[in-house]
C-alpha positions in Angstrom: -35.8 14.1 -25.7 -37.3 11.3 -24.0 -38.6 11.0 -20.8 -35.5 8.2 -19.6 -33.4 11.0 -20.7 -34.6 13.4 -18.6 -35.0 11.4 -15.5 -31.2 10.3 -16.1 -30.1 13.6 -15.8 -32.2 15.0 -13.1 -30.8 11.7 -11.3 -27.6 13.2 -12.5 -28.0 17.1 -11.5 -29.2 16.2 -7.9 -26.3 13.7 -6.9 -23.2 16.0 -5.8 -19.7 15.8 -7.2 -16.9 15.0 -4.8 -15.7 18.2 -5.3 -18.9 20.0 -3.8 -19.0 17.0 -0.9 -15.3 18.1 0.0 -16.3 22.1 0.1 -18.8 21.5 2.5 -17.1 19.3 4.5 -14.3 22.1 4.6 -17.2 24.7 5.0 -18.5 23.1 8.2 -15.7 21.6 9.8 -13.0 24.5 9.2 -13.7 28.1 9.0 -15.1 30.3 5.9 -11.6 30.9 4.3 -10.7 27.0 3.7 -14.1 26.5 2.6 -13.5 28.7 0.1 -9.6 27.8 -0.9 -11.2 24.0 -1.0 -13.7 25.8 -3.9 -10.9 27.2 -5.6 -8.7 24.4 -6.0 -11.9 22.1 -6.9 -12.3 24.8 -9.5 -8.6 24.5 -11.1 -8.8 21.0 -11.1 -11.0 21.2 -14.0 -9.3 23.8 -16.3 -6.8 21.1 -17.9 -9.5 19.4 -19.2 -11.5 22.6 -20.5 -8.4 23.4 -21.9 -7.7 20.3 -23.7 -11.6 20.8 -25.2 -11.2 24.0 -26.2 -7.7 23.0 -28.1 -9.8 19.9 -29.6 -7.0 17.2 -27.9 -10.5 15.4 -27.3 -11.2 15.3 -31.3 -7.0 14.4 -31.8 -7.4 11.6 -29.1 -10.8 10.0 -30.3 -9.6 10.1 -34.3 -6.4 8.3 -33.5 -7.6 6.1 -30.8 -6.1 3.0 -32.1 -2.6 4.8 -32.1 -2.8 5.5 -28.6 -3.8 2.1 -27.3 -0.9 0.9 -29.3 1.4 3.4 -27.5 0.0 2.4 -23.9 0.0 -0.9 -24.8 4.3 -0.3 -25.6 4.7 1.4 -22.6 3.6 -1.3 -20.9 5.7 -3.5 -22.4 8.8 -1.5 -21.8 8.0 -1.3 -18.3 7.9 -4.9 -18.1 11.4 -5.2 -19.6 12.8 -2.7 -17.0 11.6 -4.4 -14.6 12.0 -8.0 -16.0 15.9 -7.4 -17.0 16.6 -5.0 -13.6 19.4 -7.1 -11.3 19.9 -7.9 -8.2 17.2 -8.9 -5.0 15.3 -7.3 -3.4 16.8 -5.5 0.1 15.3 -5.0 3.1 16.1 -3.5 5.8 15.8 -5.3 9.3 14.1 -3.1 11.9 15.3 -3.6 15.7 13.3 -4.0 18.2 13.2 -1.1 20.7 12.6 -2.1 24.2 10.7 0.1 26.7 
């Protein structure tokens, strides 16, 4: 390890996550009990990902990269033909004027 390294990820380590700036915004502006539900849900946020780890979507994902730019890139295009071939204009809707 060098010494960049280690500065890097003290830098890193010491700069709080938005998840920790949100639970102590919830801890000193609301009470104990949405401080703690704010932890909670910070918490669950980042089990989809440890889960897709753990099942090795990571490994899938990096392996056949090139296959899934290709199928971003096609979904792009078909969303461009939806839109490009939808009819018709565009409607509004005319707001009155109240008067008071």
């Amino acid at each position: 390890m060098t010494i960049k390294f280690l500065i890097t990820s003290l830098i890193v380590i010491l700069i709080p996550s938005a998840g920790v700036i949100y639970t102590i915004t919830h801890g000193l502006f609301r009470d104990k009990l949405a401080s703690i539900a704010a932890a909670l849900v910070c918490t669950l946020r980042i089990l989809p990902h440890v889960l897709a780890s753990i099942i090795g979507i990571t490994t899938v994902v990096q392996i056949n990269i090139q296959t899934f730019q290709l199928a971003g890139t096609a979904y792009l295009f078909y969303i461009a033909w939806e839109i490009w071939r939808e009819s018709g204009k565009l409607k509004t809707k005319q707001i009155k004027k109240q008067k008071i």
